[in-house]
Biopython code that builds the backbone (N, CA, C, O; Angstrom):
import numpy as np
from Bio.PDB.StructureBuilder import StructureBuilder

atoms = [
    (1, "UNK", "N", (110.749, 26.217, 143.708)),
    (1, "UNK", "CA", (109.512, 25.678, 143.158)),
    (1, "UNK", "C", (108.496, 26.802, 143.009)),
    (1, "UNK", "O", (108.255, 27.584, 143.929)),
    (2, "UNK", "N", (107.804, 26.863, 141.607)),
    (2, "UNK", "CA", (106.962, 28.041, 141.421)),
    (2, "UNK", "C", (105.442, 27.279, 141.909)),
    (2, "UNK", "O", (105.177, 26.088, 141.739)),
    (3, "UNK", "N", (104.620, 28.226, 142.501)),
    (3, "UNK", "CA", (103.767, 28.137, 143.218)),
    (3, "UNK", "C", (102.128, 29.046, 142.259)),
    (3, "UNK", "O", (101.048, 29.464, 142.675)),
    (4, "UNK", "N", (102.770, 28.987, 140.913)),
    (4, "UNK", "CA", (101.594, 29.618, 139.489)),
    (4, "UNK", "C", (100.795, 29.116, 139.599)),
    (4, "UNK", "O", (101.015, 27.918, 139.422)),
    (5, "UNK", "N", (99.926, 29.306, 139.799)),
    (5, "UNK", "CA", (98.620, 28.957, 139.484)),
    (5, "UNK", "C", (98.110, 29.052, 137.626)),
    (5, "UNK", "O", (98.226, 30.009, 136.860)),
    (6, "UNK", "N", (97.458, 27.459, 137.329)),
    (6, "UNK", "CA", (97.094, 27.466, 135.925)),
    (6, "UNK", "C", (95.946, 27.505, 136.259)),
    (6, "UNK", "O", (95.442, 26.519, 136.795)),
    (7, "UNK", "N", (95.248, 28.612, 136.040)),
    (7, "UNK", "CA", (93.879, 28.466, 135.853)),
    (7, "UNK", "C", (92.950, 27.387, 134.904)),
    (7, "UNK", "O", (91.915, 26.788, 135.195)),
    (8, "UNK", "N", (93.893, 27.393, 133.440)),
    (8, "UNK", "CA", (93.370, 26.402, 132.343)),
    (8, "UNK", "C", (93.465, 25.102, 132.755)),
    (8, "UNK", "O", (92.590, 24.282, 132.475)),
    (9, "UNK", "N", (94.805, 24.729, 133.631)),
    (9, "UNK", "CA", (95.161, 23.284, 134.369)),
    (9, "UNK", "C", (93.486, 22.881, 134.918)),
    (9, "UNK", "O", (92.742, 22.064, 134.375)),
    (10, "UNK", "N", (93.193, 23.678, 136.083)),
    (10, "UNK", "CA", (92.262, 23.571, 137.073)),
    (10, "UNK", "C", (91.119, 23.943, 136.203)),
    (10, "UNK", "O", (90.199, 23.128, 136.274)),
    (11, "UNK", "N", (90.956, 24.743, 135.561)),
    (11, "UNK", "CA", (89.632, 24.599, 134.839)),
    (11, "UNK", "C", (89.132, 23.548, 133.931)),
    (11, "UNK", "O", (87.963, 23.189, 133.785)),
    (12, "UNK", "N", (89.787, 23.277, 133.569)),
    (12, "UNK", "CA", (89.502, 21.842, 132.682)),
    (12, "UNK", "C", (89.681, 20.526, 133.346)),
    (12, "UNK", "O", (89.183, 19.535, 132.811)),
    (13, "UNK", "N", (90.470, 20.397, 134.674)),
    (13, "UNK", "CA", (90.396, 19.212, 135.436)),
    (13, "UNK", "C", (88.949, 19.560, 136.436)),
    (13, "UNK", "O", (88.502, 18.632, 137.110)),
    (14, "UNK", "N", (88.293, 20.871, 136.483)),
    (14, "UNK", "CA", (86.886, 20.458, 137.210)),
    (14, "UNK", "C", (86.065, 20.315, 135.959)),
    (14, "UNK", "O", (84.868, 20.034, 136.012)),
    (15, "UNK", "N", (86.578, 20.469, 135.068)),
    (15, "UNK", "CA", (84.974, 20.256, 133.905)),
    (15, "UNK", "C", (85.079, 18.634, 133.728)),
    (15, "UNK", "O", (84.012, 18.050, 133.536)),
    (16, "UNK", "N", (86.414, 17.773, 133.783)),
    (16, "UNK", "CA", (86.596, 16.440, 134.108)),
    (16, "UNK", "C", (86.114, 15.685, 135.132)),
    (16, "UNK", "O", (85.785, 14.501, 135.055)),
    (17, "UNK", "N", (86.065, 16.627, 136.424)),
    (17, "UNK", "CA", (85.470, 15.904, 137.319)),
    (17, "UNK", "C", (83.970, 15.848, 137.305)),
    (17, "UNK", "O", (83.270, 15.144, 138.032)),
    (18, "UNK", "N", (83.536, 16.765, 136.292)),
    (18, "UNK", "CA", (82.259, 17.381, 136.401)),
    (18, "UNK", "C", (81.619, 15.812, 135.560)),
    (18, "UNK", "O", (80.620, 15.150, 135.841)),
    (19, "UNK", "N", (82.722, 15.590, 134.402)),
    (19, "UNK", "CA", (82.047, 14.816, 133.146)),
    (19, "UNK", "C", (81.906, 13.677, 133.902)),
    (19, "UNK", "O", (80.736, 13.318, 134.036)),
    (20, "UNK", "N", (82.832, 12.926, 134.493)),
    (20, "UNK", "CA", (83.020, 12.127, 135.194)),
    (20, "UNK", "C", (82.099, 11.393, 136.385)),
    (20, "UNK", "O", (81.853, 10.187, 136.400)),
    (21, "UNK", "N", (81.584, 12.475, 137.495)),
    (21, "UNK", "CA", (80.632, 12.593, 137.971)),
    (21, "UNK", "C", (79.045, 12.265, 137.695)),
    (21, "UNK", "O", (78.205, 11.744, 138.429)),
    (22, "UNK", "N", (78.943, 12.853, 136.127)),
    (22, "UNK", "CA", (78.203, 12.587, 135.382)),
    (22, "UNK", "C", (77.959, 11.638, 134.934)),
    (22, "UNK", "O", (76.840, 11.384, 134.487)),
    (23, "UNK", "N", (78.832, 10.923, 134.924)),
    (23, "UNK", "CA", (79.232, 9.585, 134.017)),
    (23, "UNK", "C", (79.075, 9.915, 132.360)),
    (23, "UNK", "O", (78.442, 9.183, 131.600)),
    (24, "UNK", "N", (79.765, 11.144, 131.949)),
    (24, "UNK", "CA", (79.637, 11.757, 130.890)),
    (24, "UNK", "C", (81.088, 11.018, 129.872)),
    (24, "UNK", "O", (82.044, 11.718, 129.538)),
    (25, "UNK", "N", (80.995, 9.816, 129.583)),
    (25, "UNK", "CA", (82.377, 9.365, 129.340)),
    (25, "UNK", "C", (82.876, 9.589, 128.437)),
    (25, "UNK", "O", (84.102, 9.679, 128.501)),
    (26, "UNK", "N", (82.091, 9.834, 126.907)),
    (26, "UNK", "CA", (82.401, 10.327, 126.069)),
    (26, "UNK", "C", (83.422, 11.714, 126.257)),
    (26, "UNK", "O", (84.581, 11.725, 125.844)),
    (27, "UNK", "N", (82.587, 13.197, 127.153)),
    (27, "UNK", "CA", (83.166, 13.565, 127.720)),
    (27, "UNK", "C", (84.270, 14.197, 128.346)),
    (27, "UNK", "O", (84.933, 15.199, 128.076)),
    (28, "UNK", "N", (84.301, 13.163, 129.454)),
    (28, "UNK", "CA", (85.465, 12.337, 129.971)),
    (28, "UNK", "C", (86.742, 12.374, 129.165)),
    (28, "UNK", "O", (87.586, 13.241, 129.390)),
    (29, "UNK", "N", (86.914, 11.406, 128.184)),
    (29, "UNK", "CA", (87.414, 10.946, 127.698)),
    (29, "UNK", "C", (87.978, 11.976, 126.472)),
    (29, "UNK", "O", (89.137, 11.688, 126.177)),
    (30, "UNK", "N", (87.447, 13.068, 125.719)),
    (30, "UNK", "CA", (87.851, 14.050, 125.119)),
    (30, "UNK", "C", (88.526, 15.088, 126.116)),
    (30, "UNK", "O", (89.356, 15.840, 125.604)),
    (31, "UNK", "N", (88.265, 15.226, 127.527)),
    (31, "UNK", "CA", (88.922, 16.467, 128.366)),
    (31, "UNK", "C", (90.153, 15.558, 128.552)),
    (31, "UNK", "O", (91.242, 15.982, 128.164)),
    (32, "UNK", "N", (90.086, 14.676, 128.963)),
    (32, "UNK", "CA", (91.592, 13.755, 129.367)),
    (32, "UNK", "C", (92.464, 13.681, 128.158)),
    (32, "UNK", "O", (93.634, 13.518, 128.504)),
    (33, "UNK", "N", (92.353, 13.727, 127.195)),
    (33, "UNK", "CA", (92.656, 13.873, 125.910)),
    (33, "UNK", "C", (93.497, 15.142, 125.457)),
    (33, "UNK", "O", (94.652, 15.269, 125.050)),
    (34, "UNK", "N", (92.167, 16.274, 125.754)),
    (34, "UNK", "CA", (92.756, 17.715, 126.016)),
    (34, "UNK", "C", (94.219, 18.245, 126.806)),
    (34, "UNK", "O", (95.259, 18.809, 126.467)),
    (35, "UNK", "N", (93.496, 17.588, 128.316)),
    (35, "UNK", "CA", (94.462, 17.693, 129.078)),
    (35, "UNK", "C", (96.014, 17.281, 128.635)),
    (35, "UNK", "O", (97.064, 17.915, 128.531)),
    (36, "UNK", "N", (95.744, 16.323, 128.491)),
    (36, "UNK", "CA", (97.484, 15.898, 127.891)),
    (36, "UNK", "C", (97.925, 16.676, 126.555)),
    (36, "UNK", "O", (99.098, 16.922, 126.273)),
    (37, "UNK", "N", (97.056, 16.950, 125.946)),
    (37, "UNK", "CA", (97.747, 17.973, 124.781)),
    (37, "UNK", "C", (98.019, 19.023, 124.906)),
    (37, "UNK", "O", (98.667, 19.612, 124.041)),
    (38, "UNK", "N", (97.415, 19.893, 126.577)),
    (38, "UNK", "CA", (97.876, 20.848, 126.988)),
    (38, "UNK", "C", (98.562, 20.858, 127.637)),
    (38, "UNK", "O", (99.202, 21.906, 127.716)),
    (39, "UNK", "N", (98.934, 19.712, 128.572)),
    (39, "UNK", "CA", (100.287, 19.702, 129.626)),
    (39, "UNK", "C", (101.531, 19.544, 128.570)),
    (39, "UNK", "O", (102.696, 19.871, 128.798)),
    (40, "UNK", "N", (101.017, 18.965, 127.359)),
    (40, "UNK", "CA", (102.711, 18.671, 126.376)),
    (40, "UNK", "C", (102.730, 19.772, 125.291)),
    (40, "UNK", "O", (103.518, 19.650, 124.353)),
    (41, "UNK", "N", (101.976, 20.747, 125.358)),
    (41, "UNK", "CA", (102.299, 22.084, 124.387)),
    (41, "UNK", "C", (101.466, 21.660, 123.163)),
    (41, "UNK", "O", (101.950, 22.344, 122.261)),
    (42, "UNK", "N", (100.503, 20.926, 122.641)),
    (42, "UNK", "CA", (100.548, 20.595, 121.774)),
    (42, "UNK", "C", (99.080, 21.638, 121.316)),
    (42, "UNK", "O", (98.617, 21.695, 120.177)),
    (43, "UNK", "N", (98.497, 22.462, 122.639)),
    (43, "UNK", "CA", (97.211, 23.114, 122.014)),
    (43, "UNK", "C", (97.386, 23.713, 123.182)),
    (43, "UNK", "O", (97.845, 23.358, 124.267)),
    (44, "UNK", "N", (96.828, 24.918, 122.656)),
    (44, "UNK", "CA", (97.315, 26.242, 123.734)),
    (44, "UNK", "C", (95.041, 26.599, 124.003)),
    (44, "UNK", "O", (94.048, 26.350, 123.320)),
    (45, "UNK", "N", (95.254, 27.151, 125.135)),
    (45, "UNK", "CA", (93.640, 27.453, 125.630)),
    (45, "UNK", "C", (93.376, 28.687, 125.466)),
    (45, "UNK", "O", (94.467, 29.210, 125.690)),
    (46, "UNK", "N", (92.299, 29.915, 125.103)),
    (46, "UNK", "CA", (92.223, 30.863, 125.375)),
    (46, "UNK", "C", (90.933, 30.611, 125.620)),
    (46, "UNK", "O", (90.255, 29.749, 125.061)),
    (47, "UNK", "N", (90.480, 31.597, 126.720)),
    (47, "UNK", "CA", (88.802, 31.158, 127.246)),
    (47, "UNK", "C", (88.085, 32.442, 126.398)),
    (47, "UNK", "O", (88.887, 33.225, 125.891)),
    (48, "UNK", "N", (86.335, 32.783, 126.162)),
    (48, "UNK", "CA", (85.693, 33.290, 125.322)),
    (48, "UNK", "C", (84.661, 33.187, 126.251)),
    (48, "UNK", "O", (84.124, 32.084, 126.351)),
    (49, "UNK", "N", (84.216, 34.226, 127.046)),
    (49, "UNK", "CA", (83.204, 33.761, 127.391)),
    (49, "UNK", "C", (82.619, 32.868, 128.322)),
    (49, "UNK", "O", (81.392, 32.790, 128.391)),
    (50, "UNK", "N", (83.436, 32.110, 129.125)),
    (50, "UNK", "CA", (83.771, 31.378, 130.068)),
    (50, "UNK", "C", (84.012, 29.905, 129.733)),
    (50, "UNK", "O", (84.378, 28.994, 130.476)),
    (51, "UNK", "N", (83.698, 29.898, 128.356)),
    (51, "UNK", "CA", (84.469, 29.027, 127.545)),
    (51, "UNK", "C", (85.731, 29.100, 126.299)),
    (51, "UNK", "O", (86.058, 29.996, 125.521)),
    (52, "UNK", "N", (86.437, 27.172, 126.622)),
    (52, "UNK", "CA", (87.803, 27.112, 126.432)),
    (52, "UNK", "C", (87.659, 27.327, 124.660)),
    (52, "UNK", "O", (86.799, 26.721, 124.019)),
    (53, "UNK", "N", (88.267, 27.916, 124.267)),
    (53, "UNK", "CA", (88.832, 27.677, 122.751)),
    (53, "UNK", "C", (90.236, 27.334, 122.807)),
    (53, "UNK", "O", (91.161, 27.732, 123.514)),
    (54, "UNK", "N", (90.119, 26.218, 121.575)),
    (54, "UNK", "CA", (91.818, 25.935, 121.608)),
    (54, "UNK", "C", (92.459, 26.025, 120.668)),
    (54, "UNK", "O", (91.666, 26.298, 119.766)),
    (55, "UNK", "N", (93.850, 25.944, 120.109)),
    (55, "UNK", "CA", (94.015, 26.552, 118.933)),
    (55, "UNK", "C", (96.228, 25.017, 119.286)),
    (55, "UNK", "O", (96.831, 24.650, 120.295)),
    (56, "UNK", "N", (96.335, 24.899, 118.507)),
    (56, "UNK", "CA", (97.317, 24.582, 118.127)),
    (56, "UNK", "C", (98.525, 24.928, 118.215)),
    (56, "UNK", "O", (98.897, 25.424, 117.152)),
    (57, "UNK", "N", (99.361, 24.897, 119.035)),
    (57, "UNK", "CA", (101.142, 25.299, 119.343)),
    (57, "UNK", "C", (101.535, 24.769, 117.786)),
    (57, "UNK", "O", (100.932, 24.252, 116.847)),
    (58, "UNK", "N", (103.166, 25.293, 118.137)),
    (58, "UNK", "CA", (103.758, 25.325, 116.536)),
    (58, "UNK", "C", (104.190, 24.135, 116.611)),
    (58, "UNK", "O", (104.686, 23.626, 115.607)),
    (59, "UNK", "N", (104.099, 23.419, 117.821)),
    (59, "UNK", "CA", (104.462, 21.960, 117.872)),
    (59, "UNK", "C", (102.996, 21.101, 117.341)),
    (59, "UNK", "O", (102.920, 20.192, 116.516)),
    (60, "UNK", "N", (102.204, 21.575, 117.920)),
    (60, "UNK", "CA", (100.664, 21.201, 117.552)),
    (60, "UNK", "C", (100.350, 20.692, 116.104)),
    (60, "UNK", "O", (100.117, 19.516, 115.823)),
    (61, "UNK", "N", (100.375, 21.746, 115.220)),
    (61, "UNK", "CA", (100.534, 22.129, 114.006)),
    (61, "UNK", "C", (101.748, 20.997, 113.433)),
    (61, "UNK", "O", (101.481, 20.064, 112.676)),
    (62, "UNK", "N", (102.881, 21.249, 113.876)),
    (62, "UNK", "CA", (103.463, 20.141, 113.105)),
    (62, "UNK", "C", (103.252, 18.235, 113.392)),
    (62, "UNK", "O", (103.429, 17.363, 112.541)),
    (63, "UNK", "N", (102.971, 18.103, 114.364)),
    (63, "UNK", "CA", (102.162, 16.675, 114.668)),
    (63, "UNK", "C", (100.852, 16.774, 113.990)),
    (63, "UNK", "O", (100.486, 15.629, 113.723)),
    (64, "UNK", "N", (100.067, 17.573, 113.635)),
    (64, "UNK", "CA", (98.669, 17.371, 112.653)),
    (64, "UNK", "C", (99.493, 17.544, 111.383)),
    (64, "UNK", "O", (99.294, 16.513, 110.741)),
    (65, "UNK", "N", (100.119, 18.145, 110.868)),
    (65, "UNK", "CA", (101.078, 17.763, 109.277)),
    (65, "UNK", "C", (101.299, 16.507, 109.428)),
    (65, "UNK", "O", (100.607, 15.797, 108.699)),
    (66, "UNK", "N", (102.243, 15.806, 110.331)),
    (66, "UNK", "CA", (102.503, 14.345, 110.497)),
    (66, "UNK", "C", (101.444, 13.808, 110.222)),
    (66, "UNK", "O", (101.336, 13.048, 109.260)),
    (67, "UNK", "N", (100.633, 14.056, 110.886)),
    (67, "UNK", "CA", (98.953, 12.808, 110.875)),
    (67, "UNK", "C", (98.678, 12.941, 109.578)),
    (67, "UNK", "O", (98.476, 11.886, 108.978)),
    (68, "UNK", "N", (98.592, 14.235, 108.788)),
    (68, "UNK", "CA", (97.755, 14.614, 107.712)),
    (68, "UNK", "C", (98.400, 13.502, 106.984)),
    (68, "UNK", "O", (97.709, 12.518, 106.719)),
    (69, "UNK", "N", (99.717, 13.540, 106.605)),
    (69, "UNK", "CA", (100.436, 13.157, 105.948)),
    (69, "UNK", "C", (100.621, 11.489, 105.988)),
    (69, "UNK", "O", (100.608, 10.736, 105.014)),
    (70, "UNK", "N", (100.751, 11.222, 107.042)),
    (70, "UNK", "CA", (100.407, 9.782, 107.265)),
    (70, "UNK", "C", (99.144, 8.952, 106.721)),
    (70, "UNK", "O", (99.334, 7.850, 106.207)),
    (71, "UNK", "N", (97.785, 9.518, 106.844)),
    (71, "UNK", "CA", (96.575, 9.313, 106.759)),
    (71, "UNK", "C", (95.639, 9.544, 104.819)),
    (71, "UNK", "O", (94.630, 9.151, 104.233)),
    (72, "UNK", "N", (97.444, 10.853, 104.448)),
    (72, "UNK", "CA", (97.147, 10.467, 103.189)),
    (72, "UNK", "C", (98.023, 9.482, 102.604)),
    (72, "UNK", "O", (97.529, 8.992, 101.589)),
    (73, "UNK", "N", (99.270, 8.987, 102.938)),
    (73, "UNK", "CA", (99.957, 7.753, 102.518)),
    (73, "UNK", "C", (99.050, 6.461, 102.590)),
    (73, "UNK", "O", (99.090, 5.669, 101.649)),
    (74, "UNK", "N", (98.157, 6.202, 103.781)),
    (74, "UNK", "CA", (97.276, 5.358, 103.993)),
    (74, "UNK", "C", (96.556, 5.009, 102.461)),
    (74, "UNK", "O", (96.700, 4.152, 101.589)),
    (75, "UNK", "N", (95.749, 6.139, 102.678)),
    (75, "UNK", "CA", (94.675, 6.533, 101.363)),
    (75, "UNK", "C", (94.956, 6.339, 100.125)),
    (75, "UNK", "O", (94.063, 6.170, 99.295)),
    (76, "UNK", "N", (96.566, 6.332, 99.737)),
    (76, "UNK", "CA", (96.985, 6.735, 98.147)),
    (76, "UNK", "C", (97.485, 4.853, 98.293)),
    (76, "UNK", "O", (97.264, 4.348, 97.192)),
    (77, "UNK", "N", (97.814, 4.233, 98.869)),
    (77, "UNK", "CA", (97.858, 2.981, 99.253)),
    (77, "UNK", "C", (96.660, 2.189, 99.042)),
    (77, "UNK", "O", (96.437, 1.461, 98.075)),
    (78, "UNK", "N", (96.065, 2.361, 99.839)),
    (78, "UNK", "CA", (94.384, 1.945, 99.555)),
    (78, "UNK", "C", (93.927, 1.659, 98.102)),
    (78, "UNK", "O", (93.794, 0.680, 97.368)),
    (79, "UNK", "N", (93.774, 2.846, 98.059)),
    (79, "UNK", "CA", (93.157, 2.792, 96.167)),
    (79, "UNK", "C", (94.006, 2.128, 94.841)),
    (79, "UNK", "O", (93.559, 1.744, 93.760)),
    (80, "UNK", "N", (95.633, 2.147, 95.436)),
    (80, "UNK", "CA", (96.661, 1.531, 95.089)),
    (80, "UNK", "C", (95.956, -0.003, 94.936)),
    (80, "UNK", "O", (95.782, -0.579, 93.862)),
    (81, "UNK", "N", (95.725, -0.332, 95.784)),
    (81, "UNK", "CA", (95.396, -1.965, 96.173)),
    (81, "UNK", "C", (94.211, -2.356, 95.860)),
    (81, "UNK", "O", (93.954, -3.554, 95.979)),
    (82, "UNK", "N", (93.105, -1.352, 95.339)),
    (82, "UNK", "CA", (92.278, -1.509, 94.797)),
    (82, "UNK", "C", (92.035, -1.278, 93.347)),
    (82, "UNK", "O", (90.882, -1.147, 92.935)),
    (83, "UNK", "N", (93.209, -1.213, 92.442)),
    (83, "UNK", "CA", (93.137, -0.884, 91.525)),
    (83, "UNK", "C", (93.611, -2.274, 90.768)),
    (83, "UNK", "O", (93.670, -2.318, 89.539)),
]
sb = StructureBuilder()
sb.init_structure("model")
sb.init_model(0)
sb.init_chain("A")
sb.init_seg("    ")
for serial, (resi, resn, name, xyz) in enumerate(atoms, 1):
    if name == "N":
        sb.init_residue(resn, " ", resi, " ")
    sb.init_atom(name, np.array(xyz, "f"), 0.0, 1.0, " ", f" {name:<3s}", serial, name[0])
structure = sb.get_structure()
């Protein structure tokens, strides 16, 4: 069992506890969000300053093609049905 320390893990679960605390739910609710897209690869962290920037894995990137793509089938549907 590796014993690594994620700094990004722990840094973003105290800015959660922080929001939280706050009763910052909005928040809240975007870091918990985060979090899971960083425990599943889906957005990688680099910090700037003592803040997080995030940027998109190649898995990332292809689940936002999916969405894109979905969201324009929606759309071309839509106007379909309004025509």
């Amino acid at each position: 069992m590796s014993n690594t320390y994620d700094f990004t893990l722990h840094a973003l679960d105290r800015r959660l506890k922080i929001a939280l605390d706050g009763e910052n739910w909005a928040a809240a609710r975007v870091l918990t969000t985060v979090l899971g897209m960083y425990t599943k690869d889906i957005i990688r962290v680099q910090w700037e300053n003592g803040e997080p920037v995030f940027h998109l894995t190649k898995k990332g990137s292809s689940i936002a093609d999916d969405v894109s793509s979905a969201l324009e089938k929606i759309d071309r549907e839509e106007h379909e049905n309004e025509a």
